[in-house]
Steps between C-alpha positions, in 0.01 A plus 500: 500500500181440332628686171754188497255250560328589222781542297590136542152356469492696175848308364358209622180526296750548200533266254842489499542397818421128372768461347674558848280370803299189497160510566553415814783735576257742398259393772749511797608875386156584541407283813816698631383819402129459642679424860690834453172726372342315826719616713505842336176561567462354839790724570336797361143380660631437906641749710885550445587370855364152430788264325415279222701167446538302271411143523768178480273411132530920389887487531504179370276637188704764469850283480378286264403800258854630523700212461297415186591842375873448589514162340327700211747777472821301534368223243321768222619769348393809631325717309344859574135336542694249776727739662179718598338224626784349701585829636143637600433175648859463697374882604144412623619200685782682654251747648250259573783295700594809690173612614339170588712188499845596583631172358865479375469238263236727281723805539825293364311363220378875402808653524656194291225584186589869541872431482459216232263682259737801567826335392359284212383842374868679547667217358281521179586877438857409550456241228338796283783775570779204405345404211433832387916578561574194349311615184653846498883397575408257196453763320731740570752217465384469204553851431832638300479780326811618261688722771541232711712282242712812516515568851572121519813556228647795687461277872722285310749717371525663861538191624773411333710774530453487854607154479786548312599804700520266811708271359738714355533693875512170656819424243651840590495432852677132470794660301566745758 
């Protein structure tokens, strides 16, 4: 857990990630991600029997940070940098929900990142697989080589004697 900590104070200290969080923004990720450390440690620190629990304020924290991040991911487009994240974040929270708040709310709200960032990201490789058919049916539209002038001839011809055969069993059959 602390590996992803890390990992997301490290995109947050990106410089990229201006052009995506606010300042502030910025500042509730981290608040957020101090409460979880915190709890971490005094998790790691006490014996195992004793429960920590999060505060009214912690879950509250917490909340806020996510729906930010929602807001973020349904409004932006989302990019590697912001589906890592979105998704390490939604993770982090989800365990730090499980473990020591065991609020709904917070669990919905992950779950609805996970799912969001994960469909935004399908949809845009099924806009890259179309695009790259429609290219190559363009092209082999596009594509008529010599033979198939002459294929397309004889179709023809077959066609019509086929046609004309038909008719001239359908006027046999009316004179008998």
């Amino acid at each position: 857990m602390q590996k992803r900590i890390k990992k997301i104070k490290k995109l947050l200290e990106n410089p990229q990630i201006r052009k995506i969080l606010s300042r502030d923004n910025i500042i509730m990720i981290m608040t957020s991600l101090k409460i979880i450390s915190q709890h971490l440690k005094d998790k790691k620190n006490k014996n195992r029997d004793y429960n920590i629990i999060a505060t009214n304020s912690e879950k509250r924290q917490i909340k806020e940070s996510l729906n930010h991040l929602l807001v973020i991911a349904i409004n932006k487009s989302i990019t590697p940098f912001l589906k890592e994240l979105e998704e390490t974040f939604s993770e982090i929270s989800l365990w730090w929900n499980n473990n020591f708040a065991n609020d709904l709310e917070i669990e919905k709200i992950a779950n609805s990142i996970k799912r969001f960032v994960n469909y935004h990201v399908s949809v845009l490789e099924s806009i890259k697989v179309t695009k790259n058919l429609v290219d190559r049916m363009e092209k082999l539209r596009n594509f008529s080589p010599p033979s198939f002038d002459l294929s397309r001839a004889y179709l023809e011809i077959l066609q019509d004697d086929y046609s004309k055969n038909r008719k001239d069993k359908r006027l046999k059959k009316k004179k008998k």
